[in-house]
C-alpha angles and dihedrals in degrees: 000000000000125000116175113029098190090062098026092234107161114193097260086065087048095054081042101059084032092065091055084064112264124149104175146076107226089040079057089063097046101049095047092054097249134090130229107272108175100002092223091121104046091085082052101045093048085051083061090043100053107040106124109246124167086273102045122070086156106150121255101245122180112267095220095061093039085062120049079175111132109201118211108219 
């Protein structure tokens, strides 16, 4: 399933990039070549992120402190 249409990640991109160990949205971007362009799609993506598999123990932290990202509608 798409994600982020401006980029055309799909989720799978996303727990691809998360098993090399990143843990967070914008490193995401980086490392699949691309930048944030709406920001509709980082809650989404850190939900990804952050969901708790056998290999992951990373902390819960509060998504609204993690982003200091203000989006413009």
């Amino acid at each position: 399933m798409y994600v982020c249409l401006c980029n055309a990640l799909t989720t799978s991109d996303v727990r691809k990039v998360k098993r090399s160990g990143v843990y967070e949205p914008i490193q995401v971007y980086k490392i699949l070549g691309c930048s944030m362009q709406c920001g509709k799609c980082l809650e989404t993506i850190d939900e990804i992120l952050q969901e708790k598999d056998s290999q992951s123990s990373q902390k819960d932290i509060d998504y609204q402190k993690r982003f200091s990202v203000q989006v413009q509608a």
